[in-house]
C-alpha positions as CSV (number, residue, x, y, z in Angstrom):
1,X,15.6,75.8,-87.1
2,X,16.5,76.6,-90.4
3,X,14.5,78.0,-93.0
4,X,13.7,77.6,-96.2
5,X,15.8,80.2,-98.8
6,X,12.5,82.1,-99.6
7,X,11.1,84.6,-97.1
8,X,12.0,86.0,-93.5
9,X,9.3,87.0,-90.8
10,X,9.5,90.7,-89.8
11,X,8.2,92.0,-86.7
12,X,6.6,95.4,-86.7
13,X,6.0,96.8,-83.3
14,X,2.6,98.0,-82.8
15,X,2.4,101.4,-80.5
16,X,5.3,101.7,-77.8
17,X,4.6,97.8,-76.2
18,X,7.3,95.5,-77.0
19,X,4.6,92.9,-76.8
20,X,2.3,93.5,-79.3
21,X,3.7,93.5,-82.9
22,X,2.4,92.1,-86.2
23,X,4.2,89.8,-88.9
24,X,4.9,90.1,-92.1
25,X,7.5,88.9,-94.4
26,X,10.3,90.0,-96.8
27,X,12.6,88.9,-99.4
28,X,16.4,88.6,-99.1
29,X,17.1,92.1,-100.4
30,X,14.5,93.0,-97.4
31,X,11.7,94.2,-99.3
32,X,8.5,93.6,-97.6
33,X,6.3,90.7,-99.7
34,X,4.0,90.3,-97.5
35,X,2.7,93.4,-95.2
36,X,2.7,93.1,-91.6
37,X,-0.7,91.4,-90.7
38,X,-0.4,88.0,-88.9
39,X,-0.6,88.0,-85.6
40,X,3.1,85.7,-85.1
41,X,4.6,83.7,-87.7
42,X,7.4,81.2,-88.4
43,X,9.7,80.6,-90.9
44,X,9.1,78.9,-93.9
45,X,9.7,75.3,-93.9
46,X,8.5,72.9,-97.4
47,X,7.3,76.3,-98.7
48,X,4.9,76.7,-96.1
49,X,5.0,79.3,-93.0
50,X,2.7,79.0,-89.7
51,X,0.9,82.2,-88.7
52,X,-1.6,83.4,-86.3
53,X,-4.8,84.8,-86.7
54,X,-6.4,85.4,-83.4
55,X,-5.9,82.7,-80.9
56,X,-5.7,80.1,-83.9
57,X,-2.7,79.5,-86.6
58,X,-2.6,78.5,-90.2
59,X,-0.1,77.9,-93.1
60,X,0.4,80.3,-96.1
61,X,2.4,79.8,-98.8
62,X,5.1,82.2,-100.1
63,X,2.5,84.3,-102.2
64,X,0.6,84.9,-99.1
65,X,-2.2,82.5,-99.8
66,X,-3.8,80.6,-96.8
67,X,-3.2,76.5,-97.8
68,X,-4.4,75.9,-94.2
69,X,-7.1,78.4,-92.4
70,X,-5.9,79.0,-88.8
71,X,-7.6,76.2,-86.9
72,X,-4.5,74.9,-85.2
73,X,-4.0,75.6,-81.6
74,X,-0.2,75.7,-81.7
75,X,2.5,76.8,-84.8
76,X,4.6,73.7,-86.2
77,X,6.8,73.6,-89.0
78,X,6.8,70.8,-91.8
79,X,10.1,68.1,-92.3
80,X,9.2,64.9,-94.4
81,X,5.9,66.4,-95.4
82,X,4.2,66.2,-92.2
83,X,4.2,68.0,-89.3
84,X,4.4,67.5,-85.2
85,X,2.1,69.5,-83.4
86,X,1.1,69.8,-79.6
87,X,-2.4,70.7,-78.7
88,X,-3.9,72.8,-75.8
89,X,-3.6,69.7,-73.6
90,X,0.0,68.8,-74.0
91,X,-0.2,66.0,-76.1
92,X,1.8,65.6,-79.3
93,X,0.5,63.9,-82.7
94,X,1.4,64.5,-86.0
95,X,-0.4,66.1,-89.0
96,X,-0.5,66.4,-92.7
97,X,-0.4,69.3,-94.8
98,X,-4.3,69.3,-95.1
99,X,-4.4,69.4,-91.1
100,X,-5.2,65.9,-91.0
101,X,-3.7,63.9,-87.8
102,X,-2.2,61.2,-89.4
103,X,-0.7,60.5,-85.6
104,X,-3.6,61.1,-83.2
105,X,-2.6,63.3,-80.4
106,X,-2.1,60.7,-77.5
107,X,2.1,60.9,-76.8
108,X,3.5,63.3,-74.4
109,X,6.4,64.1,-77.1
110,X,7.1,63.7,-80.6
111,X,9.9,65.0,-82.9
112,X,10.0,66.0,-86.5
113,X,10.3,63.4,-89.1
114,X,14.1,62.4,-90.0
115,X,15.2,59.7,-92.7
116,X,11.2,58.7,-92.4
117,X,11.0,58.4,-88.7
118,X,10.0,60.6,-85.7
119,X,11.4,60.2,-82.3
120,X,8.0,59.4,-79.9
121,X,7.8,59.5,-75.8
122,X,5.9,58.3,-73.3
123,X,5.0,58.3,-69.7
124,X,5.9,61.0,-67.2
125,X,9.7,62.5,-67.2
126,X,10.7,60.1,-64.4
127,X,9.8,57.0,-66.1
128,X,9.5,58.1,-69.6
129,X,10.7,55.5,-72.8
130,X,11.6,56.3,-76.3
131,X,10.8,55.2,-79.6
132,X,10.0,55.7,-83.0
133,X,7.0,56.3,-85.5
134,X,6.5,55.7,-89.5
135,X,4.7,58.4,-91.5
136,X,1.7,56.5,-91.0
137,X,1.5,56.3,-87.1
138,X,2.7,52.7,-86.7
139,X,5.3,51.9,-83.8
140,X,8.0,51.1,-86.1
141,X,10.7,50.9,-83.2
142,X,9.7,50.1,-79.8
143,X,9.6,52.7,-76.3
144,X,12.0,51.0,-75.2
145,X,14.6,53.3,-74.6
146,X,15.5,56.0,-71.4
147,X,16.8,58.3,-73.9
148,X,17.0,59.0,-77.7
149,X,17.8,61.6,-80.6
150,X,16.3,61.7,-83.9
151,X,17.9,59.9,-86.8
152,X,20.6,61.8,-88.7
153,X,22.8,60.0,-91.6
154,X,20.9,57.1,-90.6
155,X,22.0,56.6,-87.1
156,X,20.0,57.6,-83.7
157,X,21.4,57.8,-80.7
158,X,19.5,55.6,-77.7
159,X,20.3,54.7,-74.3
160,X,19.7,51.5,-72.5
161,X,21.0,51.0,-68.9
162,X,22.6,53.8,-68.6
163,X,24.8,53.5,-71.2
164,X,24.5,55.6,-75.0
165,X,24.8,53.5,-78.4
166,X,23.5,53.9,-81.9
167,X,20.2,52.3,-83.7
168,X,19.9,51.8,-87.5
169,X,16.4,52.3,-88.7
170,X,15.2,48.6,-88.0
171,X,16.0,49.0,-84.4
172,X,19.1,47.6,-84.3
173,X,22.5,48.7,-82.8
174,X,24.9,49.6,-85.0
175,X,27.1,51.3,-82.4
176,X,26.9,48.8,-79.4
177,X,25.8,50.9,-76.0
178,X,29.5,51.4,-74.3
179,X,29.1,55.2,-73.3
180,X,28.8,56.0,-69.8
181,X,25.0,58.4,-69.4
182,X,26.6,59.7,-66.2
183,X,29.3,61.9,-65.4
184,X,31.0,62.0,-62.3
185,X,32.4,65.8,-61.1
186,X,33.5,66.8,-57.9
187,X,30.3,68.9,-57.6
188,X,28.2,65.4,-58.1
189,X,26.5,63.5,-61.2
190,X,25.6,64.9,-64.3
191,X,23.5,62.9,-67.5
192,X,26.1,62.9,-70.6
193,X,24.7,63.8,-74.2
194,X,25.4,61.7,-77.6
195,X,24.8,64.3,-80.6
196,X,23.9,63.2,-83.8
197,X,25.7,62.3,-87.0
198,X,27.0,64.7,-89.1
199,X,29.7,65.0,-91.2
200,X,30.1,61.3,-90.5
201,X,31.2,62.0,-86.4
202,X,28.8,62.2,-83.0
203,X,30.1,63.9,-80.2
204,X,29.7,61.4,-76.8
205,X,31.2,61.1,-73.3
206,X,34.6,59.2,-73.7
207,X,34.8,58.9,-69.2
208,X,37.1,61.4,-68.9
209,X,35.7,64.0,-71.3
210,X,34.0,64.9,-74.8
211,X,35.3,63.3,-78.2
212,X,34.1,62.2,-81.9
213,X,33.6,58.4,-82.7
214,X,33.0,57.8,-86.3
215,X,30.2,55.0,-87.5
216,X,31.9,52.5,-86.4
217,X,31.8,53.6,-82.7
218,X,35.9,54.6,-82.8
219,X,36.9,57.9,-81.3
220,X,39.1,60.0,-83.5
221,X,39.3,63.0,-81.5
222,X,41.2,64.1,-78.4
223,X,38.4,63.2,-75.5
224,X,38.6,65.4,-73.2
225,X,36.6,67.8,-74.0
226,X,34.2,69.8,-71.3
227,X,31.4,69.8,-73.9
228,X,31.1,68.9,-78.1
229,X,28.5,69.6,-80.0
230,X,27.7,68.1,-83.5
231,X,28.8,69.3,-86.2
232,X,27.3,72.5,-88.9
233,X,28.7,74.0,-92.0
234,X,31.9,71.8,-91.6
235,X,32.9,73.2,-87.4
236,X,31.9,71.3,-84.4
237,X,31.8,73.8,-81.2
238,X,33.1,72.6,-77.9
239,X,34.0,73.8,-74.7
240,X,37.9,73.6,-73.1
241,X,38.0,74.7,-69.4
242,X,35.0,77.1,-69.8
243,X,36.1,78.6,-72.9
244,X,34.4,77.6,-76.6
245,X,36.5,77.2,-79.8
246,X,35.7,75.0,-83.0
247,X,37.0,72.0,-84.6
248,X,37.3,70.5,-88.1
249,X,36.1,67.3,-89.6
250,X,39.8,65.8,-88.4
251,X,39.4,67.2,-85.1
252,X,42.0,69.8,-85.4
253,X,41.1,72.6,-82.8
254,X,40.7,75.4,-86.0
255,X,39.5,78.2,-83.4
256,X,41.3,77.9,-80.0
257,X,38.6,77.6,-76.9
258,X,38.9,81.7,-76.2
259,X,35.1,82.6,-76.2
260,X,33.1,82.8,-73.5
261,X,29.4,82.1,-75.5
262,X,29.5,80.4,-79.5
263,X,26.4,79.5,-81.5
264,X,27.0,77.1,-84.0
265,X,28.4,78.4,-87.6
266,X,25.5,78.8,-90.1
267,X,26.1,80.4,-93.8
268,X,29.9,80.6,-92.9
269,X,29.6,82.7,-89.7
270,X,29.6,82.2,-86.7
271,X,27.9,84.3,-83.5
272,X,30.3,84.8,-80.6
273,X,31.1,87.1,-77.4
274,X,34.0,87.4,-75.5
275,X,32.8,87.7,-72.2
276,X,29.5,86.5,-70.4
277,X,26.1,88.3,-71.3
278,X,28.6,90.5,-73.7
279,X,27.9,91.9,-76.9
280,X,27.8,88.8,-79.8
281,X,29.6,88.9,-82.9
282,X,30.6,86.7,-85.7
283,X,33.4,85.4,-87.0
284,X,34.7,83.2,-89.9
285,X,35.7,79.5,-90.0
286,X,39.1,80.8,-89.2
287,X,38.3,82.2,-86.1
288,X,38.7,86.1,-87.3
289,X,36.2,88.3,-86.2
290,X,34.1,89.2,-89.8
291,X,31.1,91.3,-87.8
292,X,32.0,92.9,-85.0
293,X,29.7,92.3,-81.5
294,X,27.1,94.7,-81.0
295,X,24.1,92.5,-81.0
296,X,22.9,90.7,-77.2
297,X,20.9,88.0,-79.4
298,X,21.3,86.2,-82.8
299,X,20.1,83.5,-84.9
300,X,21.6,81.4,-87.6
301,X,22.5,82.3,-91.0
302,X,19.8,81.4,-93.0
303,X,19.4,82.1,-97.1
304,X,22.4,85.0,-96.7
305,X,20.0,86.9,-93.6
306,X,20.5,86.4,-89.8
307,X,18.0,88.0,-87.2
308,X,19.5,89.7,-84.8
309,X,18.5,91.8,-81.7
310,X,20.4,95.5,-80.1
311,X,19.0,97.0,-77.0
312,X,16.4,99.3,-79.2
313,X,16.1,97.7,-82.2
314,X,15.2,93.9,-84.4
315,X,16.3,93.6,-87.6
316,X,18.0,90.8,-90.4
317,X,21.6,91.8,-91.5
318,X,23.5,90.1,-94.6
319,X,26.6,88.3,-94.0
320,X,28.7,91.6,-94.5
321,X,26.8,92.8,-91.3
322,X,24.7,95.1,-93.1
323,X,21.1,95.5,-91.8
324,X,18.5,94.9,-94.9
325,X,15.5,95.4,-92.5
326,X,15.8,97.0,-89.0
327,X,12.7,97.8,-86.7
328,X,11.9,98.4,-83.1
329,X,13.0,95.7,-80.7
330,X,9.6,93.4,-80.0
331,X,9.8,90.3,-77.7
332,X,8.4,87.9,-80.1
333,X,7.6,84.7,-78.9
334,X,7.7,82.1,-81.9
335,X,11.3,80.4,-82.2
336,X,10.1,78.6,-85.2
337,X,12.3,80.7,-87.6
């Protein structure tokens, strides 16, 4: 998730457990703002970051003052100017900035708001639907659908019968359902995934592999892919015969398929490894290695700073690789950064 360009959470280890740690926050430079006091914390998101005091969380603003006392029972983030949050029970609803529900809590999923909608669910996993709420609660398109992802460059993908197609905010395809939800391998059946829009392409399941179809539902890729992912920063990661490499907007293969684990590129950069459960590091759009690996877990590239994680230690490091704040390893929990 990314943040805003303001403040990072730091985790300060408290005594020899890698459990219990405290959170504060610095700048960019890594100079601590805000001393190490919450009990977890997020990442800032509309200029507001979740924290915990106790059992309960709240949101502060980026001068450390409390906007919203911790009454919450889980952390959530703000996108649209509302937030979705899940209470002790597992149900899902959607609140203001005041800690209002302006969604009561009664659906058993529901994303983050995206071009003024929020991807709802209902029922139990084996017979759960799909749809879409307004900011003000109201269905505005129907559970009707087996599958769905949030709205990006104002197309969602859906599935109906089996088969994956793209919804315009009224409801209505724009991308008629033709892509097969199932998969075929000699080791059995497998669901397919339709990514969002971005950079005008969607990565979807072609029946003999992975491509890009623009908004009009045409591929304009190679399609045979193993896996594609949508695209960040201007790359699109996908998978050939195990291996993951990058693409451009054109669907030029730009880094050939050589890694065995990519994240997606954030701030420029990359995080890779060349081998399975190796040591990650980063390289450019070019596929040259910029930081080299030493890190077994990384983040994206947020506002110049990317969390990463060594054996021993926790820290953020700049886009040269440079740590600006480094501290004990802790296992925090909160992946809302």
């Amino acid at each position: 998730m990314a943040s805003d360009l303001s403040l990072f959470p730091i985790f300060e280890r408290q005594g020899r457990s890698r459990t219990r740690f405290k959170v504060g926050y610095i700048n960019r430079e890594g100079r601590v703002i805000l001393a190490p006091l919450f009990d977890d914390g997020t990442g800032f998101h509309e200029g507001l970051a979740a924290v915990k005091t106790g059992r309960y969380w709240g949101f502060i603003d980026d001068d450390g003052r409390t906007v919203l006392e911790p009454t919450l029972p889980n952390w959530c983030h703000f996108s649209e100017g509302l937030a979705n949050l899940c209470t002790l029970k597992g149900n899902w609803g959607v609140i203001d900035k005041l800690g209002r529900f302006v969604v009561e809590p009664k659906y058993a999923y529901v994303g983050g708001f995206k071009n003024g909608l929020a991807l709802f669910r209902v029922g139990k996993e084996d017979t759960s639907r799909f749809g879409f709420l307004d900011k003000i609660g109201t269905v505005a398109i129907s559970a009707g659908f087996r599958a769905a992802g949030s709205f990006s460059e104002g197309l969602a993908a859906t599935m109906v019968s089996n088969l994956w197609g793209y919804i315009g905010p009224a409801g209505d395809f724009k991308i008629t359902p033709r892509f097969e939800g199932t998969k075929i391998t000699t080791k059995g059946s497998k669901d397919t995934k339709a990514g969002y829009f971005a950079d005008g392409l969607a990565p979807v399941w072609s029946g003999r592999g992975y491509g890009f179809i623009d908004t009009s539902g045409r591929f304009v890729t190679r399609t045979d892919f193993d896996m594609a992912y949508s695209f960040h920063d201007g790359r699109a990661l996908v998978q050939d015969r195990g291996r993951f490499g990058f693409v451009d907007s054109e669907g030029k293969v730009v880094v050939k398929p050589r890694f065995a684990h990519a994240q997606n590129f954030s701030g420029g950069l990359a995080a890779v490894a060349e081998v399975q459960n190796g040591p990650k590091g980063f390289i450019d759009k070019n596929g040259d290695v910029v930081i080299e690996p030493q890190f077994f877990n990384t983040m994206s590239f947020n506002g110049g700073l990317c969390l990463v994680e060594s054996e021993k230690d926790i820290g953020y490091i700049n886009s040269d690789g440079e740590f600006v704040w480094e501290g004990p390893y802790v296992e925090y929990r909160t992946i809302g950064l």
